[in-house]
N, CA, C and O atoms as a printed pandas DataFrame, in Angstrom:
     atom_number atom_name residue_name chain_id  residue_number  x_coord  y_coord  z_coord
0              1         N          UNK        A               1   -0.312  -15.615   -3.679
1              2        CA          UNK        A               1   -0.457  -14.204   -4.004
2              3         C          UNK        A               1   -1.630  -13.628   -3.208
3              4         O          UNK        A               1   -2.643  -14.320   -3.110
4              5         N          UNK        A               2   -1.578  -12.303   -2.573
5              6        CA          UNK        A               2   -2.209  -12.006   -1.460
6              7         C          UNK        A               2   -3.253  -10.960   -2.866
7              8         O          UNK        A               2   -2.524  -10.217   -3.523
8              9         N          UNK        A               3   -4.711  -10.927   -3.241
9             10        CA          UNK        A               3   -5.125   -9.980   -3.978
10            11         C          UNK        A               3   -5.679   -9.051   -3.301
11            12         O          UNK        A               3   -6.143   -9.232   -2.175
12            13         N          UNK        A               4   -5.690   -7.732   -4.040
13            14        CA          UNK        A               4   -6.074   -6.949   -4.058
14            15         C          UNK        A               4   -7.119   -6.305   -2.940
15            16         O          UNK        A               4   -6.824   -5.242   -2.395
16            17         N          UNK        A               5   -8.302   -6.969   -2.638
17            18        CA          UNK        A               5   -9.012   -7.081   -1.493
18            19         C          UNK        A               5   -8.730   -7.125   -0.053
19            20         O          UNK        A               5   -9.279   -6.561    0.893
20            21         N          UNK        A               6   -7.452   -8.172   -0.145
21            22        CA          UNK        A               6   -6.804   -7.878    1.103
22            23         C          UNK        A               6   -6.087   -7.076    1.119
23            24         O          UNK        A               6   -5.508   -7.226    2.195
24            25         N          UNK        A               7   -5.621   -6.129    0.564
25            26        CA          UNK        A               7   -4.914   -5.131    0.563
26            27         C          UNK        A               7   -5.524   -3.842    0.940
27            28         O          UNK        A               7   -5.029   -2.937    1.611
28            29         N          UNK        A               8   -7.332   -3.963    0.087
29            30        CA          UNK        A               8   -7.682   -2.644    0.660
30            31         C          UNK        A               8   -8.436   -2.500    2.293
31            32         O          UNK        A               8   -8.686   -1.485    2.943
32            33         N          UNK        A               9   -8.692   -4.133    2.655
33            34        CA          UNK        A               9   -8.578   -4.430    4.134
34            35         C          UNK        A               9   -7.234   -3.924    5.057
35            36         O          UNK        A               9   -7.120   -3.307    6.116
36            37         N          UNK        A              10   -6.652   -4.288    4.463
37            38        CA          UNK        A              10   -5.493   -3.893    5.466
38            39         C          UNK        A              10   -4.852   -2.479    4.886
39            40         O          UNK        A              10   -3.652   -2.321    5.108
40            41         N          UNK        A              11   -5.314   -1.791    4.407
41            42        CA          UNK        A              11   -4.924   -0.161    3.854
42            43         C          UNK        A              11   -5.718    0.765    4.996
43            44         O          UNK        A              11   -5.398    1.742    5.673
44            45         N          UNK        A              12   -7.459   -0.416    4.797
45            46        CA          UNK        A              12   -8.093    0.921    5.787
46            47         C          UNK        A              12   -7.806    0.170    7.738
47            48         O          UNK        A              12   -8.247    0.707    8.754
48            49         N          UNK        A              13   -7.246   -0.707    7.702
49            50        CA          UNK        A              13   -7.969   -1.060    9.133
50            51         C          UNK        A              13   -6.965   -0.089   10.036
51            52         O          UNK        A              13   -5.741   -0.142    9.910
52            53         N          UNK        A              14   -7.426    0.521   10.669
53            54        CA          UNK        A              14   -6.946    1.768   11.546
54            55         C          UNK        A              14   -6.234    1.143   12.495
55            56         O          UNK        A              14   -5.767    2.014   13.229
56            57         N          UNK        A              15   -5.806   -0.293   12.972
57            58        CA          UNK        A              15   -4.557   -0.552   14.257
58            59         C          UNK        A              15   -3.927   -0.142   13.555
59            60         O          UNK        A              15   -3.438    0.815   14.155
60            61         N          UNK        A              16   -3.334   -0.170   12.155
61            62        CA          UNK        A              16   -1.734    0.419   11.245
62            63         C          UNK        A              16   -1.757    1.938   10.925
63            64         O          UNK        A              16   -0.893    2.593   10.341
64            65         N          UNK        A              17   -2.962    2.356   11.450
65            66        CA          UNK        A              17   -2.635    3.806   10.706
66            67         C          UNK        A              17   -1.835    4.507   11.455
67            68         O          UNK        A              17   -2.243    4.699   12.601
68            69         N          UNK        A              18   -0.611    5.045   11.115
69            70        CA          UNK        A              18    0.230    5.510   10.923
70            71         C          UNK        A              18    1.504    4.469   11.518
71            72         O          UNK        A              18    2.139    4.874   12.491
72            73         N          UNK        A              19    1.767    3.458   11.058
73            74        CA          UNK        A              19    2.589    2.294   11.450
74            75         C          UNK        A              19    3.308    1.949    9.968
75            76         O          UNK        A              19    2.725    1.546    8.961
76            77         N          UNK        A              20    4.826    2.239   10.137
77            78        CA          UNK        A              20    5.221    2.470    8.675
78            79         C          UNK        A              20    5.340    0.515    8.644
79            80         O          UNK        A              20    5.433   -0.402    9.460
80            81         N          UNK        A              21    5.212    0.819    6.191
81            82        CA          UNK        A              21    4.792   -0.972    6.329
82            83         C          UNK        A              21    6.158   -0.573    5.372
83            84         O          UNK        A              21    6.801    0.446    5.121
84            85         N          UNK        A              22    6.208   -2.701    4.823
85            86        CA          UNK        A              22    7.431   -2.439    3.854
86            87         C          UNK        A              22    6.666   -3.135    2.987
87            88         O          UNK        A              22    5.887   -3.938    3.501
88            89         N          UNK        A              23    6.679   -3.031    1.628
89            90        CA          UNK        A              23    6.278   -3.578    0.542
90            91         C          UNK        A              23    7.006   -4.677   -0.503
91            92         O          UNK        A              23    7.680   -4.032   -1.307
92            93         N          UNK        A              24    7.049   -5.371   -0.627
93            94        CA          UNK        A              24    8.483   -6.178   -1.252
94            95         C          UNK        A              24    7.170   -7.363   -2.350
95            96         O          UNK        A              24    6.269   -8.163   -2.096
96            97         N          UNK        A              25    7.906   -6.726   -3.704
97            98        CA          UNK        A              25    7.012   -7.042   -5.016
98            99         C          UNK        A              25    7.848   -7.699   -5.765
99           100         O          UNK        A              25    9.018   -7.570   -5.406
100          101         N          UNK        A              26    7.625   -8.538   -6.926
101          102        CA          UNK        A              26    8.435   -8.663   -7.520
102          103         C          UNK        A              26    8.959   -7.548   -8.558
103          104         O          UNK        A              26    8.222   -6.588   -8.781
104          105         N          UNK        A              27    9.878   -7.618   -9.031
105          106        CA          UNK        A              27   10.566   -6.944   -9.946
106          107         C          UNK        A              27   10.800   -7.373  -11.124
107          108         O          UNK        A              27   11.329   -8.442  -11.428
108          109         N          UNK        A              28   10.298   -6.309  -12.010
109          110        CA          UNK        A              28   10.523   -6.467  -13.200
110          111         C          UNK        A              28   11.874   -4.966  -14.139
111          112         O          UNK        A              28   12.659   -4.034  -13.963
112          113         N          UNK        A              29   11.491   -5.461  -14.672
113          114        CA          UNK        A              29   12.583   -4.336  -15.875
114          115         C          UNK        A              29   12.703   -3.037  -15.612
115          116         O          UNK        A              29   13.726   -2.439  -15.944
116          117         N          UNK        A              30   11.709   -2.434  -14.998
117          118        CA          UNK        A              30   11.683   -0.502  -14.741
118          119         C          UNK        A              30   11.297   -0.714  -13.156
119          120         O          UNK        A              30   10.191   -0.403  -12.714
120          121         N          UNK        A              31   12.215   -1.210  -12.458
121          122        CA          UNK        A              31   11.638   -1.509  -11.068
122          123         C          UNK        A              31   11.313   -0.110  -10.427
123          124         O          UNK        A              31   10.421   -0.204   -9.585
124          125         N          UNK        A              32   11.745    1.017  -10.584
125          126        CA          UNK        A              32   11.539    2.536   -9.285
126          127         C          UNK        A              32    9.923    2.974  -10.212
127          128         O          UNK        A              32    9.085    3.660   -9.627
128          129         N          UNK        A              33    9.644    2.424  -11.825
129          130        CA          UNK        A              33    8.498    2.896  -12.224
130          131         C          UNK        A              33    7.504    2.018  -11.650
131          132         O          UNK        A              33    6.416    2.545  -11.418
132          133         N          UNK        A              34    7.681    0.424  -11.284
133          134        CA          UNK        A              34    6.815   -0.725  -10.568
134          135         C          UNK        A              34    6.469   -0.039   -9.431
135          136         O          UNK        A              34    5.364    0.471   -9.247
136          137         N          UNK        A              35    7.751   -0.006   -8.366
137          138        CA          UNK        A              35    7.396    0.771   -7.467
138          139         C          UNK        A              35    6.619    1.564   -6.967
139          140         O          UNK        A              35    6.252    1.585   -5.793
140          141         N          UNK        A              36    6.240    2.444   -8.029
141          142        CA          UNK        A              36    5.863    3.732   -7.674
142          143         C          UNK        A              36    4.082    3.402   -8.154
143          144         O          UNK        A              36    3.065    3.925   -7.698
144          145         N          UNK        A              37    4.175    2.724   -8.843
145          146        CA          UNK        A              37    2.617    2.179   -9.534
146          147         C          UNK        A              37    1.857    1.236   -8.106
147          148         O          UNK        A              37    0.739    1.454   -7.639
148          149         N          UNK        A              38    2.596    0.445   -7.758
149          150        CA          UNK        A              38    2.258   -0.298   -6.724
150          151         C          UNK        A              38    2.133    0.777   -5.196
151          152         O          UNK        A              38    1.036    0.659   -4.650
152          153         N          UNK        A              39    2.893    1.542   -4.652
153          154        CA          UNK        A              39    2.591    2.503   -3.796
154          155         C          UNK        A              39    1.283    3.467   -4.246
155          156         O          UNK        A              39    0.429    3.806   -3.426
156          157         N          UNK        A              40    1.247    3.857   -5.649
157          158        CA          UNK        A              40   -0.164    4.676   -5.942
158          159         C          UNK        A              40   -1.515    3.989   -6.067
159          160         O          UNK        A              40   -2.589    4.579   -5.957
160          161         N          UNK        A              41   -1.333    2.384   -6.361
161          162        CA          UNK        A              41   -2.343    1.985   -6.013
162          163         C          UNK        A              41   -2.808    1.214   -4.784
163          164         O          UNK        A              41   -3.881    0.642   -4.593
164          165         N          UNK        A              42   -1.777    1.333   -4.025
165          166        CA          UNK        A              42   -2.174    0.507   -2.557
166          167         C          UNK        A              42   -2.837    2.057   -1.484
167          168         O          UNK        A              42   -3.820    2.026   -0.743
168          169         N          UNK        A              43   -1.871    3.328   -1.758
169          170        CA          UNK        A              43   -2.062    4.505   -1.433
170          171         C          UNK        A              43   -3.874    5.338   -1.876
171          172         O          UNK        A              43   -4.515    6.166   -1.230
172          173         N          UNK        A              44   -4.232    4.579   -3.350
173          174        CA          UNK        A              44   -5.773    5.878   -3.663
174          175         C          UNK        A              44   -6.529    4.327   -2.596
175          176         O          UNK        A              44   -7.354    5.111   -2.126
176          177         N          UNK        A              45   -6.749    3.525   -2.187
177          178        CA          UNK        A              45   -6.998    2.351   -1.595
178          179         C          UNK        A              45   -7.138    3.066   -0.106
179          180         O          UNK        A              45   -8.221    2.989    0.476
180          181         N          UNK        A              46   -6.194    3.656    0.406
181          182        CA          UNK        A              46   -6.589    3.916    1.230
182          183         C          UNK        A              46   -7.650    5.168    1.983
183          184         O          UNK        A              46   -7.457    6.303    1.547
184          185         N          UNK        A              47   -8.628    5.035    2.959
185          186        CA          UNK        A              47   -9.584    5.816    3.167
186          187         C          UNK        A              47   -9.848    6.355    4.832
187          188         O          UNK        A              47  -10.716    7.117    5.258
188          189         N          UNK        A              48   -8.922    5.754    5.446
189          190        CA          UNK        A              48   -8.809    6.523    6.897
190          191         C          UNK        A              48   -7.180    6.982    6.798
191          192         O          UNK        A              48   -6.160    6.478    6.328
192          193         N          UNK        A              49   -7.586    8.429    7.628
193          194        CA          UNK        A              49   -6.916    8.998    7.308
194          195         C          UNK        A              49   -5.437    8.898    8.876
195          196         O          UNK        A              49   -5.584    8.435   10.008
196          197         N          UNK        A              50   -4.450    9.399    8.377
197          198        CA          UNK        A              50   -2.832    9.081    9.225
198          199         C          UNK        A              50   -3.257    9.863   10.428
199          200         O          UNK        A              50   -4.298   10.502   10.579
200          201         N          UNK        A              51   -2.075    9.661   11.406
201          202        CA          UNK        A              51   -2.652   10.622   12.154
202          203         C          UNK        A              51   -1.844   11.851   12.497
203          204         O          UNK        A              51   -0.629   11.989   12.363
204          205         N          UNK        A              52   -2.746   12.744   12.975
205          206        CA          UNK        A              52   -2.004   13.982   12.735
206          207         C          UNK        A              52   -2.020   14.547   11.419
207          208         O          UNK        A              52   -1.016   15.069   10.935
208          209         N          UNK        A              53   -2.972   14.476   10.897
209          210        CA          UNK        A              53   -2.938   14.974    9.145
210          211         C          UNK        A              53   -4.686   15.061    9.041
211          212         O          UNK        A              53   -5.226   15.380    7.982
């Protein structure tokens, strides 16, 4: 399991910014509500900004 830390390493490191990623979590019972919890917290994580925005 990759935690949290490396995630907000690789949220800010700017070679990916704006390089679309894919996310693949496990799934549980309300998977589009998992989803969406896991994108909002990998998303307030991030702190450089896309480009063109």
């Amino acid at each position: 399991m990759i935690g949290k830390k490396a995630f907000y390493f690789l949220m800010n490191d700017r070679r990916f910014t704006g390089i679309p990623m894919v996310l693949e979590t496990p799934k549980g019972d309300n998977e589009l509500k998992n989803d969406r919890r896991n994108l909002a917290l990998l998303r307030g994580m991030r702190k450089v900004k896309e480009a063109g925005k």
